[in-house]
Steps between C-alpha positions, in 0.01 A plus 500: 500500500595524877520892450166542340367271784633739757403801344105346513593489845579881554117593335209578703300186436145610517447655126586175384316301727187696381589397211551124577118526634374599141628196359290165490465268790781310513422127399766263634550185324217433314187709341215518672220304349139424700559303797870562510700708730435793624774760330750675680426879533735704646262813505414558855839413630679717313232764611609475830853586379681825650847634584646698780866522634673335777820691599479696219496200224142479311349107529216359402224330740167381467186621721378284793127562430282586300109518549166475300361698311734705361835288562728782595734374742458591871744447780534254812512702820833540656577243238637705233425469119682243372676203669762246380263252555312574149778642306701154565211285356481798220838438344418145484209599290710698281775242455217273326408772294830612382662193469204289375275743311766741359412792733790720468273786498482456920875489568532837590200435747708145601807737591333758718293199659831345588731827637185491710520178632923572515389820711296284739843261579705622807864390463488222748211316229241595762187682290293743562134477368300836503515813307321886599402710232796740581773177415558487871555084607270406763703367733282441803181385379506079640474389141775745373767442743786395421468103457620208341140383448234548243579820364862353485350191254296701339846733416711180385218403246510873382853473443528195358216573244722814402826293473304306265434742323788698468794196524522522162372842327719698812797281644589788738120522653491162528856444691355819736171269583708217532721679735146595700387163477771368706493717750197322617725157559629585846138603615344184364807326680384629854173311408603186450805470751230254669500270266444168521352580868137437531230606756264307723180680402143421644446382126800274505877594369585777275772643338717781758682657219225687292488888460276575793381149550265604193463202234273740271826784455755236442303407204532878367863474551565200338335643158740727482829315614382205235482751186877627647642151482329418166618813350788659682882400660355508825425107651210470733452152456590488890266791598181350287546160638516638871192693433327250322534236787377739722137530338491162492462460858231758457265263324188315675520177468190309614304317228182509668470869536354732200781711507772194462844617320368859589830745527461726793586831445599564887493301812124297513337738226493509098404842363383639123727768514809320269564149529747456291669182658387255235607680192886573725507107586452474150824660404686381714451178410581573128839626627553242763360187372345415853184256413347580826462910435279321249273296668469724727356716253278231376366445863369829518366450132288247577381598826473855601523614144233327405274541835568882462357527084194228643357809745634762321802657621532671869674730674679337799506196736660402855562186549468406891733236667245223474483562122137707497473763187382863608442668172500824414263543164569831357651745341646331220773680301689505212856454681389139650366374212748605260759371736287117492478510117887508408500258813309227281531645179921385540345134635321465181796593296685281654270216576337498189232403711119628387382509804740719592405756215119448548598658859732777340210572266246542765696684749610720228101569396484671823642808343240459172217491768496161632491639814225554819491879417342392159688738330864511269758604711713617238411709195684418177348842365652756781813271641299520831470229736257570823656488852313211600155343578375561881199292484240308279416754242707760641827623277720778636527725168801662612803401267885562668812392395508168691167316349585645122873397557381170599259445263722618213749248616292206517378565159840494408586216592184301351615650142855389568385145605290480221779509278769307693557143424359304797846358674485189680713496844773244315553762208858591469392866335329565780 
């Protein structure tokens, strides 16, 4: 088995991925009935699909952009034309399909998606996050330099989707990623030497020990470190718990403002571009057992959960030192909402609480066209999810990796929800 898994490796992926796009949308979970979910399609991302070589070994990577009408993919200017970024959040999409929907037709595409992510790793477990068209790294570009930040989460989640993936169909894969994994431990180590310090902060104390002082990106690493300590030898329970105490001083806490259990993303402001904070929180608290994660959850639930669906969803917001909201309306895309709806999708699960799903349901209708652009954002026919709404009325038809990644995920994880068992916080299962 493990040879005939390696030698799907060694093929040049794209005949069969052309052939993965003739097949039917993939349906996770359930079947798609009238006024059900949207199915997952796979079609435009694996369109955007190519191969070149870096230092002479072939990978796999998926385009940056692509633009209406005609979809091709395009590049970002001095950029490159594929960043780890995407093809992190990518193998994540693949490890539901495979593992969930009985994809083995995309393993080959899951391998040279990984030795690119692998390629993208400096020894020291710094990454890099850009890729030219000639397989040269982009080293100098200020979000491809080498970094422990989001390029670096966005790398952990890639591997430990593919260590999911392969931990039991290819022991000696697996025990390579594992290998990579760890090399991240002494970097995330320099982060948190701070802890338990905490800063005096014109908004009041805050935790001194988070990756660049940056509640939003500890979130993306937690994800990551949580499905390692479910799943692997490795124990993070330390690293998780650090992190997670750190976005809880992040939270606004004032009941008589709109935004009240509001996580902020980075110093005074909260931003649409990923907020995943809730859903990490979340996790942690499954692992850890620590009520107040919980609450905390529930806080921002009730109030700026539920303030944000009541006008619609926005972009942004600054909070001043005297508690005023500055907001920021538009654009709207699919990365921020996707990241709130597995945020209170996992409350409902584990609440069991309706008006938790009621929320869930509506912030997930965004993608359906619930939305201020008056439009779906995400097209069960093509796979394609727009790159975001920049006004009333006004969708950008463009379609990139990010917003279809996103979108595909979030859909996801609405089938698998469907079909888990709600778990209350006391079950021992859980």
């Amino acid at each position: 088995m493990i040879a005939r898994r390696l030698a799907l490796r060694r093929r040049f992926i794209l005949p069969l991925l052309l052939a993965a796009m003739l097949l039917p949308a993939c349906r996770s979970g359930v079947d798609h009935e009238p006024g059900s979910l949207p199915a997952v399609n796979l079609t435009h991302i694996l369109a955007l699909l190519d191969s070149l070589e870096i230092a002479a070994q072939k990978v796999a990577f998926v385009h940056i952009y692509a633009e209406f009408p005609s979809y091709a993919p395009v590049p970002a200017p001095g950029e490159g034309i594929s960043a780890v970024d995407d093809v992190g959040r990518l193998l994540e999409v693949l490890e539901v399909e495979v593992l969930t929907n009985g994809r083995t037709d995309l393993l080959p595409a899951v391998y040279r998606l990984t030795d690119f992510i692998l390629a993208m790793q400096r020894d020291d477990g710094l990454w890099y996050n850009f890729i030219h068209a000639n397989g040269a790294i982009n080293t100098s570009h200020k979000n491809s330099v080498a970094d422990f930040g989001w390029w670096a989460a966005r790398g952990l989640r890639g591997l430990a989707a593919a260590y999911m993936i392969f931990r039991e169909s290819d022991p000696p894969f697996a025990a390579r990623l594992l290998d990579r994994f760890r090399r991240a431990d002494a970097q995330l180590q320099v982060s948190l030497t701070s802890y338990p310090a905490l800063v005096e902060t014109p908004y009041g104390e805050r935790a001194g020990w988070l990756p660049y002082q940056a509640p939003d990106m500890s979130a993306e690493f937690i994800l990551p470190l949580i499905k390692m300590q479910r799943h692997s030898e490795l124990d993070y329970r330390r690293q998780i718990a650090q992190l997670a105490a750190g976005i809880m001083t992040y939270q606004l806490r004032d009941s008589a403002s709109a935004a009240d259990g509001m996580f902020y993303s980075w110093q005074n402001s909260w931003h649409n571009w990923g907020n995943l904070q809730a859903r990490a929180l979340l996790e942690a608290f499954e692992v850890s057992g620590d009520s107040t994660l919980l609450a905390a959850v529930e806080r921002w639930a009730g109030g700026f959960l539920t303030w944000q669906v009541e006008r619609g969803f926005i972009w942004g917001l600054a909070v001043s030192t005297t508690g005023e909201l500055e907001v920021e309306e538009f654009p709207q895309i699919a990365y921020g909402l996707g990241s709130i709806y597995k945020g209170i999708r996992k409350l409902a699960a584990i609440t069991g609480d309706s008006t938790h799903a009621e929320l869930a349901r509506q912030v997930l209708g965004w993608f359906s066209g619930a939305n201020r652009g008056g439009r779906a954002m995400y097209d069960p026919a093509t796979g394609r999810c727009y790159d975001g709404i920049n006004g009333p009325g006004e969708v950008n038809l463009n379609s990139g990796a990010e917003s279809t990644i996103e979108a595909l995920q979030a859909l996801q994880y609405a089938h698998l929800m469907r079909n888990t068992p709600e778990r209350q916080p006391d079950d021992p299962d859980r």
